[in-house]
C-alpha positions as a Markdown table, in Angstrom:
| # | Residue | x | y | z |
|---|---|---|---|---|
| 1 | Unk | -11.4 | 35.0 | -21.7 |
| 2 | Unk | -12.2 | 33.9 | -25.1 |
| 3 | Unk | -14.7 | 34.7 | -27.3 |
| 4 | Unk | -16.7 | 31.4 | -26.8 |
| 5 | Unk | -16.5 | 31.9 | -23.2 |
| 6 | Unk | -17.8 | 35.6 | -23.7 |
| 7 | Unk | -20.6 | 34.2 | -25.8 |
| 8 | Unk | -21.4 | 31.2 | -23.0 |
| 9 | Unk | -21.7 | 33.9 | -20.4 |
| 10 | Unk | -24.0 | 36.4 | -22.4 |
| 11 | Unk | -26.2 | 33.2 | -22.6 |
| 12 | Unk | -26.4 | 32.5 | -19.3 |
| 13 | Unk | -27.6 | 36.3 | -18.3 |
| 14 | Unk | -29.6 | 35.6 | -21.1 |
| 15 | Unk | -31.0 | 32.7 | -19.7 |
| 16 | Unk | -31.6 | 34.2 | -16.3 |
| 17 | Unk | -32.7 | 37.2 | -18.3 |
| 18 | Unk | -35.4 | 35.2 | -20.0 |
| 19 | Unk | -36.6 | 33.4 | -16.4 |
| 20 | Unk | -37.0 | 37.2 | -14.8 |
| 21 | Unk | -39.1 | 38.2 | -18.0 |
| 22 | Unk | -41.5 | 34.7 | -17.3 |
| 23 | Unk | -42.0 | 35.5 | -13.8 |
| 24 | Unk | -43.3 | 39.1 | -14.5 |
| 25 | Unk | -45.4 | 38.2 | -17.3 |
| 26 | Unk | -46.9 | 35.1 | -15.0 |
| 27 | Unk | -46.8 | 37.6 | -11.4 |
| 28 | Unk | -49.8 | 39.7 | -13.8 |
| 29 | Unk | -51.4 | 37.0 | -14.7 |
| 30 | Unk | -50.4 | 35.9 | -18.1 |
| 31 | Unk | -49.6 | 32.3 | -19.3 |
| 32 | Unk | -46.1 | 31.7 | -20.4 |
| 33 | Unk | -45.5 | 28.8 | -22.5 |
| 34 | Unk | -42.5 | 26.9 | -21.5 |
| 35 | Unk | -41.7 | 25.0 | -24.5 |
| 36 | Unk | -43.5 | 22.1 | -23.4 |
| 37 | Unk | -46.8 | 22.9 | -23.4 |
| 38 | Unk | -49.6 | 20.4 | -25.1 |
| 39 | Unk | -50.9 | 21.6 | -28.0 |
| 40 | Unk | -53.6 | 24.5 | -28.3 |
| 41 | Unk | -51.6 | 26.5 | -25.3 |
| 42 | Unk | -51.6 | 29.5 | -25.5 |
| 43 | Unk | -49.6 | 32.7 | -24.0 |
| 44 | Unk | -46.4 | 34.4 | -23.9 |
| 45 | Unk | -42.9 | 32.7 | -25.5 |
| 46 | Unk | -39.8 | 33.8 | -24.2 |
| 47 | Unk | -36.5 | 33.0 | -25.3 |
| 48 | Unk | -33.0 | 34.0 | -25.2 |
| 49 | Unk | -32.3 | 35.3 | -28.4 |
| 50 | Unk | -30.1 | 33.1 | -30.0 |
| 51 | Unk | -27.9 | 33.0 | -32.0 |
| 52 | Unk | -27.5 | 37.0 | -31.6 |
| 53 | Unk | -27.8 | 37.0 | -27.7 |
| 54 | Unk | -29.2 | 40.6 | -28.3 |
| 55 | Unk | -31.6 | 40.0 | -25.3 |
| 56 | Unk | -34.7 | 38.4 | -24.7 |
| 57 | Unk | -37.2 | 38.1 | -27.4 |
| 58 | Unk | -41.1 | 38.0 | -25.9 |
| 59 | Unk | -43.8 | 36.9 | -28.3 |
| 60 | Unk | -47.4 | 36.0 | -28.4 |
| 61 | Unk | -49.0 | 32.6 | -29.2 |
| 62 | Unk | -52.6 | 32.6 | -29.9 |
| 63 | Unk | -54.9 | 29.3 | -29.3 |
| 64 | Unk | -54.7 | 26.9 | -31.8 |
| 65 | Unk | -58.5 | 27.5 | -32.3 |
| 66 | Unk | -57.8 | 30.7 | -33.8 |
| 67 | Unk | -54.9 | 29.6 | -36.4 |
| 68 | Unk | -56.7 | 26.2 | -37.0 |
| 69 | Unk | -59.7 | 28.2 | -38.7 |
| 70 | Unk | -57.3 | 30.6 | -39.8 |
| 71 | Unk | -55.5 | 28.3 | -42.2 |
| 72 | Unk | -58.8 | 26.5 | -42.9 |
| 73 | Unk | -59.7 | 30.2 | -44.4 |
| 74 | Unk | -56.9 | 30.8 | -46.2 |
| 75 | Unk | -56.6 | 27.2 | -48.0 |
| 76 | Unk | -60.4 | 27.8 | -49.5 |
| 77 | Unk | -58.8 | 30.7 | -50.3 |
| 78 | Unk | -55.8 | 30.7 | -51.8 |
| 79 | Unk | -55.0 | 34.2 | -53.1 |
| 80 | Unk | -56.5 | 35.1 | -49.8 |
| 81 | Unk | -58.8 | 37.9 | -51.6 |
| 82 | Unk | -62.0 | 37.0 | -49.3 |
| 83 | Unk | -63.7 | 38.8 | -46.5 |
| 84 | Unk | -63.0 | 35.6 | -43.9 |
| 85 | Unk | -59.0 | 35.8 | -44.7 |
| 86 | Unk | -59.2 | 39.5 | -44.4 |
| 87 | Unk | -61.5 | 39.1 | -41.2 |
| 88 | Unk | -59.2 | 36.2 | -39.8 |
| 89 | Unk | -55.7 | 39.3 | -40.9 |
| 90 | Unk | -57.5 | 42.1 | -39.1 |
| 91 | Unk | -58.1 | 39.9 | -36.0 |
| 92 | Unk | -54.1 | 38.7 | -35.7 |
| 93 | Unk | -53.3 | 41.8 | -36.0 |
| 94 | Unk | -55.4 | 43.2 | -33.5 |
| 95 | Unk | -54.5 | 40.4 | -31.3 |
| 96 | Unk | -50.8 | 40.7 | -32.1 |
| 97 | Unk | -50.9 | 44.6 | -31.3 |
| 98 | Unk | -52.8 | 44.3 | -28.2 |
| 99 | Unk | -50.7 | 41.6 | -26.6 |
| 100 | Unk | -47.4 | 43.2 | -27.5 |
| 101 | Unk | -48.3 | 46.1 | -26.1 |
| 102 | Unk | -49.9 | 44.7 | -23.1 |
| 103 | Unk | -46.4 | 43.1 | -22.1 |
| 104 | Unk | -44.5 | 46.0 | -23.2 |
| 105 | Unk | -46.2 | 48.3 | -20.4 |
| 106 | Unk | -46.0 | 45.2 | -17.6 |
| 107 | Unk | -42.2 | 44.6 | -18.6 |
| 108 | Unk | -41.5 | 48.2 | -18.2 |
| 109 | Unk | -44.0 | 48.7 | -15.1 |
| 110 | Unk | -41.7 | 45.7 | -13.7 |
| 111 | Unk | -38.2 | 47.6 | -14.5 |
| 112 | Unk | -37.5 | 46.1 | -17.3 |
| 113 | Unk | -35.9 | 47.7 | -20.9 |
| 114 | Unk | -38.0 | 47.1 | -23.6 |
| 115 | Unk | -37.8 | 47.9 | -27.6 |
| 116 | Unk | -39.6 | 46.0 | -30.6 |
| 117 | Unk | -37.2 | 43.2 | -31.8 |
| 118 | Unk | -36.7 | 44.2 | -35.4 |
| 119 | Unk | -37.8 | 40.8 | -36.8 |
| 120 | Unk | -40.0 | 41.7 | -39.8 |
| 121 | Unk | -41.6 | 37.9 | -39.5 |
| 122 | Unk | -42.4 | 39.0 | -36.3 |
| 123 | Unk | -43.8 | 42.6 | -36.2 |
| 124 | Unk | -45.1 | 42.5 | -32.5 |
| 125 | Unk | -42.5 | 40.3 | -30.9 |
| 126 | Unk | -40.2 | 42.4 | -28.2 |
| 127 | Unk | -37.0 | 42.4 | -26.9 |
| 128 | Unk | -35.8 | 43.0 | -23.2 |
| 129 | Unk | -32.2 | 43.7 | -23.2 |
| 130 | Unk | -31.8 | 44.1 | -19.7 |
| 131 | Unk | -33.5 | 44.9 | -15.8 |
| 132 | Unk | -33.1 | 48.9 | -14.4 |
| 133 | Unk | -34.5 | 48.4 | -11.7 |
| 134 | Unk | -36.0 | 45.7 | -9.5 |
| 135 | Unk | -39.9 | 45.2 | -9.9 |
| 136 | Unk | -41.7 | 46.1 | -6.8 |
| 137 | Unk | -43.3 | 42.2 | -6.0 |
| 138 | Unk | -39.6 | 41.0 | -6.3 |
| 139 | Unk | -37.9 | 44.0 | -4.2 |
| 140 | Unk | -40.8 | 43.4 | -1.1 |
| 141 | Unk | -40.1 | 39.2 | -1.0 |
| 142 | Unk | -36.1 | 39.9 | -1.4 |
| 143 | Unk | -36.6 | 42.5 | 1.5 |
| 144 | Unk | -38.7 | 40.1 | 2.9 |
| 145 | Unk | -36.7 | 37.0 | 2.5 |
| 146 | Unk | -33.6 | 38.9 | 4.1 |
| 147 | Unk | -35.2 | 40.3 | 7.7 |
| 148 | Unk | -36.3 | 36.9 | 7.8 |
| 149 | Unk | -32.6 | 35.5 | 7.2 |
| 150 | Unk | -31.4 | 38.1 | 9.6 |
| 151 | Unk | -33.2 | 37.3 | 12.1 |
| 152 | Unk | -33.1 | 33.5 | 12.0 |
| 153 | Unk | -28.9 | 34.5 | 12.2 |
| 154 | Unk | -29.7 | 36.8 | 15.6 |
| 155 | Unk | -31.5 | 33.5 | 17.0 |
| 156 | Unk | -28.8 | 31.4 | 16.1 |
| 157 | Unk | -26.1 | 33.9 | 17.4 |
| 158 | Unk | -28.0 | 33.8 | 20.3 |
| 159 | Unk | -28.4 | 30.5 | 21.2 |
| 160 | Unk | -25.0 | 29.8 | 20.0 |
| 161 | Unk | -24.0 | 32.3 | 22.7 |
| 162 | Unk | -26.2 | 31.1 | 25.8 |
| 163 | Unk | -24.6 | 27.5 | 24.9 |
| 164 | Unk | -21.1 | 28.4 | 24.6 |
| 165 | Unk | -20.6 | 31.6 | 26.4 |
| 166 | Unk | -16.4 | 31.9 | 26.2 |
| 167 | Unk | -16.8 | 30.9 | 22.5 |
| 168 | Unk | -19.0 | 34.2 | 21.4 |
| 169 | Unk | -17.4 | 36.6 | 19.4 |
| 170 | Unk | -15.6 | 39.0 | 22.3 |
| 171 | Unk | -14.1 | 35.8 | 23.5 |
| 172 | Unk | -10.5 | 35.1 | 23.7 |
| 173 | Unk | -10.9 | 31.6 | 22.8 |
């Protein structure tokens, strides 16, 4: 295997990765932003983390309201020495902290490994590198989804067998 195709397959359990991580974050409640989103959504961004493919990076959007009057502040003050910048810093902060850790204890609730991503432009943004264990919403519909497959099999069998009884699978054939 070569070294692209090493790099195509880490981004694809990236990707899948990155679509586990959304449906936590949305199964409590949160909005995820899918890339699409008008503009003024707000909620949770998730991405594989490319070009690195160290894991999944998980990071906090806030409503445009909030950075609209943000930068509003900060242009009528340029050397942002004011109270309203350093009202407007306290409260990113706050919201940045509170939201990063928020997801970090629902990620790891949900099985999840989770560690700050490094990225000094991005103090509170995480990183999921990978699931240890399945989260409890997902493990009761996967056990749910599979009695019910089982047992649509057992009806089949069963009919299968009532219609073709020297065709069933003690048969001779």
């Amino acid at each position: 295997m070569t070294a692209a195709n090493d790099d195509q397959d880490r981004r694809f359990r990236l990707d899948v990765l990155a679509t586990t991580v959304q449906a936590e974050l949305m199964a409590a409640g949160l909005p995820v932003l899918s890339g699409n989103d008008p503009i003024g959504s707000v909620g949770a961004v998730v991405h594989a983390d490319v070009p690195e493919l160290r894991g999944v990076t998980v990071d906090w959007q806030e409503h445009t309201l909030f950075w609209d009057a943000s930068q509003e502040a900060m242009a009528e003050d340029p050397l942002q020495e004011g109270v309203e910048c350093a009202a407007f810093g306290k409260l990113a902060v706050a919201i940045g902290e509170a939201m990063a850790e928020a997801m970090r204890k629902i990620l790891t609730a949900a099985g999840l490994e989770v560690a700050d991503s490094g990225d000094d432009y991005s103090p509170d943004q995480l990183l999921v590198t990978r699931r240890l264990a399945p989260s409890p919403w997902q493990a009761r519909r996967d056990a749910k989804f599979q009695r019910q497959q089982e047992s649509m099999h057992a009806v089949w069998r069963a009919k299968h067998e009532a219609e073709c009884p020297n065709h069933g699978p003690d048969s001779d054939r």
